[in-house]
C-alpha positions in Angstrom: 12.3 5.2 7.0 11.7 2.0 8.7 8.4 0.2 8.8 6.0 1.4 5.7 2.4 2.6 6.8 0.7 -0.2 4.8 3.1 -2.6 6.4 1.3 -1.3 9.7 -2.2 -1.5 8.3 -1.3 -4.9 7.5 -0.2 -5.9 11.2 -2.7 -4.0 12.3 -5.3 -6.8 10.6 -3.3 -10.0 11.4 -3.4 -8.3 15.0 -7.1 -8.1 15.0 -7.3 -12.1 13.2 -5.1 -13.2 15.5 -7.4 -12.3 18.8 -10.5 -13.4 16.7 -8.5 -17.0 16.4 -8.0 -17.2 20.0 -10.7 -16.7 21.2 -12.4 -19.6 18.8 -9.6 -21.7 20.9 -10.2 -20.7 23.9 -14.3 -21.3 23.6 -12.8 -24.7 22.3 -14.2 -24.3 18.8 -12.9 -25.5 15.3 -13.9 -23.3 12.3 -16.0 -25.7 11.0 -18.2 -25.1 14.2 -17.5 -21.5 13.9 -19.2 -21.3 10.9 -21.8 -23.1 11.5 -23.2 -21.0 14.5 -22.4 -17.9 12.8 -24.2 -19.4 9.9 -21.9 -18.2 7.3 -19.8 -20.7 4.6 -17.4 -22.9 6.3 -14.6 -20.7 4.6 -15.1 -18.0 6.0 -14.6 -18.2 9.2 -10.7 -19.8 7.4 -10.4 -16.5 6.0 -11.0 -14.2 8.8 -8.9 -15.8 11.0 -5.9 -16.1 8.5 -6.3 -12.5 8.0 -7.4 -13.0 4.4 -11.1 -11.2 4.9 -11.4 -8.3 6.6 -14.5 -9.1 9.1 -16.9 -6.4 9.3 -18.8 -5.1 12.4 -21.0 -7.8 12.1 -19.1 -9.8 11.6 -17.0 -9.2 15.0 -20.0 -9.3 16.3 -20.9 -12.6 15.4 -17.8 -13.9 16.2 -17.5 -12.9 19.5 -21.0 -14.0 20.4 -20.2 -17.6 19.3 -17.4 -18.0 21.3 -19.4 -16.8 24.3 -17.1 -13.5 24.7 -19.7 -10.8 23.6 -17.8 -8.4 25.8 -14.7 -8.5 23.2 -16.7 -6.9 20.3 -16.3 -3.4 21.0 -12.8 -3.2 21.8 -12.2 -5.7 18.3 -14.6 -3.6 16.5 -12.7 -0.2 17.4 -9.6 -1.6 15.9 -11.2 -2.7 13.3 -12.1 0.7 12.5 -8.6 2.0 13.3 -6.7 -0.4 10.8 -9.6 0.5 7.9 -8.5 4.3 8.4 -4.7 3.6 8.0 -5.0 3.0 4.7 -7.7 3.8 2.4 -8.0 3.8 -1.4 -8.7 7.0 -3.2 -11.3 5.1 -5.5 -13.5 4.3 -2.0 -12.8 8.3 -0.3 -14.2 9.5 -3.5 -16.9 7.0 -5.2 -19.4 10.2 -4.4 -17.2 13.0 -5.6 -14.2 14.8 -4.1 -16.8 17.0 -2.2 -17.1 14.8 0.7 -13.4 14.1 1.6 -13.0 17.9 2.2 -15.9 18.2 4.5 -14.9 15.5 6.2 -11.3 16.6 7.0 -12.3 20.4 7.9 -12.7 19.2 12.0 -9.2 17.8 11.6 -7.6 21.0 9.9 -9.9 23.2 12.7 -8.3 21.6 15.7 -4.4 21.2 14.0 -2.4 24.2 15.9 0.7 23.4 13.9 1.0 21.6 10.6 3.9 20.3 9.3 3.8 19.6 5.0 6.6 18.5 3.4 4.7 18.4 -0.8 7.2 17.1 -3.5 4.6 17.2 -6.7 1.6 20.0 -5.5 1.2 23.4 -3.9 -0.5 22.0 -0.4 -4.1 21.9 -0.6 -4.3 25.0 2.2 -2.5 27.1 -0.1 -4.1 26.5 -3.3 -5.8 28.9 -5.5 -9.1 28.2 -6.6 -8.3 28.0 -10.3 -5.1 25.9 -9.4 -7.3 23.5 -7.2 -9.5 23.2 -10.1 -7.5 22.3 -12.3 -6.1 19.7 -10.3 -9.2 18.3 -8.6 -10.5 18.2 -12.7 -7.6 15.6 -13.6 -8.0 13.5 -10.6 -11.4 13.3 -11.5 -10.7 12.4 -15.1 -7.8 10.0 -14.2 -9.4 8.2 -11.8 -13.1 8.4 -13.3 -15.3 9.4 -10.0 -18.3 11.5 -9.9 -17.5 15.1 -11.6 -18.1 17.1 -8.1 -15.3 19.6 -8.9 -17.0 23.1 -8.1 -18.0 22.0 -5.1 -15.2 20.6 -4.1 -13.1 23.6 -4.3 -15.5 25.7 -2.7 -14.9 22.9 0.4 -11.4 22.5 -0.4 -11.4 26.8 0.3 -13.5 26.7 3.4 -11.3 24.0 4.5 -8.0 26.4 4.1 -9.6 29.0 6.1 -7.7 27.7 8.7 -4.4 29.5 7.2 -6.3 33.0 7.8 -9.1 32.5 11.2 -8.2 31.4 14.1 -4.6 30.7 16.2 -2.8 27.7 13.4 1.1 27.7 12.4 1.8 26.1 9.0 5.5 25.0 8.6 5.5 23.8 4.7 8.3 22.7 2.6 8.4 22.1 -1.0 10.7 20.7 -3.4 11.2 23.6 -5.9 10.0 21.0 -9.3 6.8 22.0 -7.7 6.8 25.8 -8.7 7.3 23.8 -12.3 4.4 21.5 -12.3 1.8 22.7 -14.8 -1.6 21.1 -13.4 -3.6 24.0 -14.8 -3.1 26.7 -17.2 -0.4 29.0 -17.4 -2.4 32.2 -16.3 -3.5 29.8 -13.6 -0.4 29.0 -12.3 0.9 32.3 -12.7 -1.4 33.5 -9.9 -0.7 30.5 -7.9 2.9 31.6 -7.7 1.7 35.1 -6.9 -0.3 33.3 -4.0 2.9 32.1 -2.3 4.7 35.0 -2.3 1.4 37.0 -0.9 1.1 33.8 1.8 4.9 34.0 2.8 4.2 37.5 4.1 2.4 35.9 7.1 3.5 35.5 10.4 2.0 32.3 10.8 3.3 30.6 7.8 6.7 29.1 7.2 7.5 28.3 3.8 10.9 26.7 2.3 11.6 25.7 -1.0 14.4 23.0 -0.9 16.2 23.7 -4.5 16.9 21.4 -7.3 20.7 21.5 -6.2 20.5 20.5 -3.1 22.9 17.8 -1.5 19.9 15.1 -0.2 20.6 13.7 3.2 16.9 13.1 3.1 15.7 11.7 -0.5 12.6 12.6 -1.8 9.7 11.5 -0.3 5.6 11.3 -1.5 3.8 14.4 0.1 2.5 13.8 3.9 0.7 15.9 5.9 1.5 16.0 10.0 -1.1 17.0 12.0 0.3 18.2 15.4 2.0 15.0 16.7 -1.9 13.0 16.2 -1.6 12.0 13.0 0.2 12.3 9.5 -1.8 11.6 6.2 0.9 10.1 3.4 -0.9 10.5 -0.3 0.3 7.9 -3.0 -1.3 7.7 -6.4 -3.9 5.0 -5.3 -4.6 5.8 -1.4 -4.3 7.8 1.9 -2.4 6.5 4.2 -2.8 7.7 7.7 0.0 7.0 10.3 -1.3 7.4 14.1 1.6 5.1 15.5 3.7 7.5 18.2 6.7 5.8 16.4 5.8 6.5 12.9 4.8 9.9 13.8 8.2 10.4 15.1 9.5 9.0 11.8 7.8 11.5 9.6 9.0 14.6 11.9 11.9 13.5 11.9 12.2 13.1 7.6 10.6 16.8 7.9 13.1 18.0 10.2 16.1 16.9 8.2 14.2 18.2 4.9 13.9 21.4 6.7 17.7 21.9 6.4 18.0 21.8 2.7 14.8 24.6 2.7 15.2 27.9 0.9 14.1 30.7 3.2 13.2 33.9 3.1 14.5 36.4 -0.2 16.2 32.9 -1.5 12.8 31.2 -1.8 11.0 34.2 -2.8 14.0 34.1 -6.2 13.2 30.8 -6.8 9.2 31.8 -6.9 10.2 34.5 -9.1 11.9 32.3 -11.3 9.7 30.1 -11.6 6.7 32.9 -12.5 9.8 34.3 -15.4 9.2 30.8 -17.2 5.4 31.4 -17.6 6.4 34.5 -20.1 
């Protein structure tokens, strides 16, 4: 897959250090003298500039008005802002409740005209049930001990999924079939859920393949990510979001869903392995 997203985030910082540093040179200051103007500790001038501390607005601020380049904060600051999106730990997106991270996304999922999901462990957030989403929005609450939001939260996380029923949006969505498995709620719960997918394959604009346990891999599998027209793919791991906005990256993560896409179930295929999967529930 080439370079990882947090391997960009990463760059993306010692980018952002490394123009901070130069232009200390170039205003002919040590960071000693940095420091001192700024009036922060002597270190931490050391750290930003190694890339160590993140600087914050201010901070850019600061920086660039010592070194007489005032002019260079915005642009600094905006990539600042950039880099803090790529990657983003769960534990900060939700330290006041899941709630919050829905709403904020809806503006994202409004103006998507086609999304591609490739989900290896959940039922895609879009196509959720409410009891399903409950369940699972309960357990990431518990797990990861945040502020119990979770009826509100699924009400967001179903006004947020309107997009699959109002307005002109095409959902291609792949899943690896252990996901018609995966008991995150109860089995009358999931039960419906399954039912859900066979109702949502019936639309004309949803896509929906189930790659099969059998399948000969050219493509391994990968943690879910969500692409966003060709403007952005969100990659969720268990601690963080990582969002990849790089053209190259992008093209990366089509091209995994492409290649993914030929191992897909389609059709009365995927609808046997739904059905199978609703025969284990009794």
């Amino acid at each position: 897959m080439g370079t990882s997203p947090l391997s960009s985030a990463r760059a993306a910082r010692a980018k952002i250090a490394e123009r901070l540093k130069q232009a200390m040179l170039d205003a002919g200051l040590t960071g000693l003298e940095l420091a001192d103007r700024c009036g922060w500790h002597k270190s931490k001038s050391s750290r930003i500039g190694r890339g160590i501390t993140p600087p914050s607005d201010d901070d850019i601020r600061a920086w660039c008005d010592a070194c007489g380049v005032p002019e260079l904060a915005a642009d600094l600051i905006a990539a600042s802002r950039t880099a803090d999106s790529m990657y983003v730990e769960w534990r900060q997106l939700h330290r006041d409740g899941l709630r919050q991270v829905h709403a904020r996304t809806t503006p994202l999922y409004q103006r998507t005209r086609t999304f591609r999901v490739y989900a290896s462990n959940l039922v895609p957030g879009m196509l959720q049930t409410a009891e399903y989403a409950t369940g699972l929005l309960r357990s990431i609450t518990t797990f990861q001990g945040t502020p119990d939001d979770v009826e509100r939260a699924v009400e967001a996380r179903l006004a947020r999924s309107r997009v699959v029923f109002e307005g002109d949006h095409g959902f291609a969505l792949l899943l690896e079939e252990a996901v018609l498995h995966y008991r995150v709620c109860d089995d009358e719960a999931m039960a419906n859920q399954l039912a859900a997918l066979l109702s949502l394959m019936a639309r004309p604009n949803v896509s929906l393949g189930i790659i099969p346990f059998e399948a000969r891999r050219t493509v391994w599998p990968l943690e879910a990510f969500y692409a966003f027209d060709e403007e952005l793919v969100a990659v969720e791991t268990l601690t963080a979001e990582i969002n990849v906005s790089g053209p190259g990256e992008i093209r990366t993560y089509l091209r995994a869903f492409q290649q993914l896409s030929q191992h897909a179930l389609r059709g009365d295929a995927a609808r046997g392995r739904i059905t199978r999967a609703l025969d284990t529930l009794g």
